[in-house]
N, C-alpha and C positions, 0 to 999 in steps of 0.2 A: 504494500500500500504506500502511495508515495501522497505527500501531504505539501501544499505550497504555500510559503510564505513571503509578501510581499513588503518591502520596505521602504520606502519613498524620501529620498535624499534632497529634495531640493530638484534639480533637473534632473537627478539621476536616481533610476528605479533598480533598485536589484529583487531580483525573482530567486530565491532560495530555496531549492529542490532537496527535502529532508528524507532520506532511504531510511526504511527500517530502523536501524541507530538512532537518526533521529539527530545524526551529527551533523555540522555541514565542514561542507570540503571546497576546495579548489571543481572537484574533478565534478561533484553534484550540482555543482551552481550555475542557475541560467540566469543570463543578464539580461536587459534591456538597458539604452544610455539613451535619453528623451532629449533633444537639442532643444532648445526654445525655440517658436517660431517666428521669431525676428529673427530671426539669421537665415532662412533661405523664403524662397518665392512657394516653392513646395516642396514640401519633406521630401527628400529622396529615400527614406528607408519604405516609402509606400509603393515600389515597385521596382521589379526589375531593373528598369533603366536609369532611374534613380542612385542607386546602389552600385550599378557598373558607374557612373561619372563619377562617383566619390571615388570607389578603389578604382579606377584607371588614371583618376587626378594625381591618386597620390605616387603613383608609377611613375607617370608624365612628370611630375614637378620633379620628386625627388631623382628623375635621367636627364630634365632637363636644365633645371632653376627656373624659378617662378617668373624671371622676366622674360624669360622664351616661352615659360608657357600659355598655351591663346586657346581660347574654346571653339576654333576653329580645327589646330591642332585634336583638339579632345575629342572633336565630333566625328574627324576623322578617324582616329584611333577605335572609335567604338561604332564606326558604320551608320552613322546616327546624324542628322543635319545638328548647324552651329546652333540653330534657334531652340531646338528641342534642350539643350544644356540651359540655356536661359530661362527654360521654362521652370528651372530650380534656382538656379541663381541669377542676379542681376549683373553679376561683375565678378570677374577672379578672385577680386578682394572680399566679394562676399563667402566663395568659397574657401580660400583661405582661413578665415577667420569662425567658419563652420568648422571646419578642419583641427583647429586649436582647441574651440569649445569641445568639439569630442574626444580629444588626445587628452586636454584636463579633467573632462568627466570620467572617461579611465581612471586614472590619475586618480580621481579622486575614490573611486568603488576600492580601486586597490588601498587604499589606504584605511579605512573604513575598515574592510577585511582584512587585513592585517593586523590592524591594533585591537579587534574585536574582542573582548574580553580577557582581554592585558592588562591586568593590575596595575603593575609598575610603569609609572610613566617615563621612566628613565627604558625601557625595553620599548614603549609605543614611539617613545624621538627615537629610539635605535633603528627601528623598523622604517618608519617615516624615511629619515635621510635613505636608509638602502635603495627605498622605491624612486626617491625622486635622482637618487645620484647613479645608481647601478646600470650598466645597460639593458636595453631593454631585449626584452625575446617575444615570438609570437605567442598572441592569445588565441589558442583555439575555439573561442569562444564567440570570436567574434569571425563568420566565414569571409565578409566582403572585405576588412578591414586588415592589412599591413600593419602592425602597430612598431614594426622593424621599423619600415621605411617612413612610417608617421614622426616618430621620435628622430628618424634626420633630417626631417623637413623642422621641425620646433626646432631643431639644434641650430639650422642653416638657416631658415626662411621666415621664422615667425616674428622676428621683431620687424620685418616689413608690414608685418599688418597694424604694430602701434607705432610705429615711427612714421605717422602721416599728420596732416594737418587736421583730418577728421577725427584724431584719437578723444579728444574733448567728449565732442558730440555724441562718439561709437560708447563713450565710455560711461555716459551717463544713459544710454540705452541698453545697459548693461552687455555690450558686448564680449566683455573682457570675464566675468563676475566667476565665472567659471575659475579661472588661474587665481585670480584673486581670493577664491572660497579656499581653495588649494592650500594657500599662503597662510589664508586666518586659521585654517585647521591646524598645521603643523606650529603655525606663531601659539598656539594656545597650549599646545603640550610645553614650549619653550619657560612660558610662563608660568605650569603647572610645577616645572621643576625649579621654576628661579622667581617667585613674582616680582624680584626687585630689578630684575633683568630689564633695563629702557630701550633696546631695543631687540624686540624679538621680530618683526616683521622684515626690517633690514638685513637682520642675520637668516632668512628664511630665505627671503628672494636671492640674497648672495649665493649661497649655500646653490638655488636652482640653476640661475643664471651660469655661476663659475662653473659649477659640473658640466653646465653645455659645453661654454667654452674649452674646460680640456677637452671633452669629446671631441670637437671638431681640430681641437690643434694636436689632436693624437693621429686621427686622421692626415693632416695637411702640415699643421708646423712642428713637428713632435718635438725641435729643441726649447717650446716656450712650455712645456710637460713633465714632467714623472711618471708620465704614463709607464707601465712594464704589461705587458701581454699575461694574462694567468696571476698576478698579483692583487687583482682589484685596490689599487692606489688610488683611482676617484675616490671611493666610495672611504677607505682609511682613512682620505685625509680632511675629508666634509667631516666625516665623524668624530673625526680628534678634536677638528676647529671647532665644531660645535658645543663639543662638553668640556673642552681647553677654556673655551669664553665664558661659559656658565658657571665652571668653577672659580674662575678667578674673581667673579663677581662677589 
């Protein structure tokens, strides 16, 4: 007898599939990740075609860089005219930025489940930093969605979507709120452990931001790195700085 329990995060739903036991697992759990619908024209998880422009986008961007990629390009790639793509989004930049909100609702389900009845909060920031610094591997959980090649496009491409002059406007339409829930979660264990701590939202986003950056200079610049292959050195050294800073406080 398999029993379902539903949890409602904010944009993001997790569907928790209880076997027998009664336990839940990685391996039991079905998701859903709900975008808000200000961010496209129409859902693309409501059909086929839908669902192929998202995972062929993120194919396209991450072979190509997001300033080659064109939805003319896209329409071609999936056999499909350029207009039918717009009939989900308005602009690159709105896919993009769909793109990000779903890479952080991830982001966020995993974090959630992980810390899930973790006593110690000094083990929920342990966990935290692994997920947001670690690299990442595929979710089979999710069939249309790369979350490999999602996490290089955030590593490479995503501050093209706030470094614009609409970031104001996007930001108080909550385009962002996603990344930013992200931040206030992990900032709240920060302060769980330290409440005299002033700043834990800085220490949070650094912690995100820097671990991209080695990513990508692992990749391309490896002398400005510590990267070592089979070491996991990201993820060692977020985790030093983190509880290095908190203690000295």
């Amino acid at each position: 007898m398999v029993r379902t329990v539903k949890l409602m995060l904010n944009s993001l739903t997790l569907i928790v599939i209880l076997l027998y036991s009664q336990s839940i697992t990685m391996e039991n759990l079905q998701i859903h990740i709900t975008i808000s619908s200000d961010l496209y024209t129409k859902n693309p998880e409501s059909s086929v075609l839908g669902q192929k422009i998202v995972s062929e986008s993120i194919e396209m961007i991450d072979a190509l860089g997001f300033e080659d990629f064109t939805f003319k390009k896209l329409g071609q790639e999936i056999g499909s005219n350029e207009s039918s793509v717009y009939r989900y989004f308005d602009s690159k930049h709105a896919l993009l930025v769909y793109l990000i909100n779903w890479y952080w609702s991830w982001i966020e389900y995993k974090l959630v489940f992980a810390t899930l009845n973790v006593p110690s909060a000094h083990d929920r920031l342990t966990q935290a930093i692994l997920i947001l610094t670690a690299e990442v591997t595929e979710d089979n959980a999710f069939s249309y969605i790369n979350e490999v090649l999602l996490n290089k496009i955030i590593i490479s491409e995503s501050s093209k979507a706030y470094h614009t002059k609409a970031i104001d406007s996007e930001n108080q339409k909550g385009y962002y709120k996603t990344y930013k829930r992200v931040v206030q979660r992990v900032s709240d264990l920060v302060t769980e452990i330290n409440p005299s701590y002033e700043f834990p939202h800085m220490l949070i986003s650094t912690v995100i931001e820097g671990a991209h950056h080695q990513r990508y200079f692992s990749k391309h610049l490896p002398s400005l790195t510590d990267f070592v292959e089979g070491k996991n050195n990201i993820v060692r050294f977020y985790t030093d700085l983190v509880f290095n800073t908190l203690s000295e406080q």
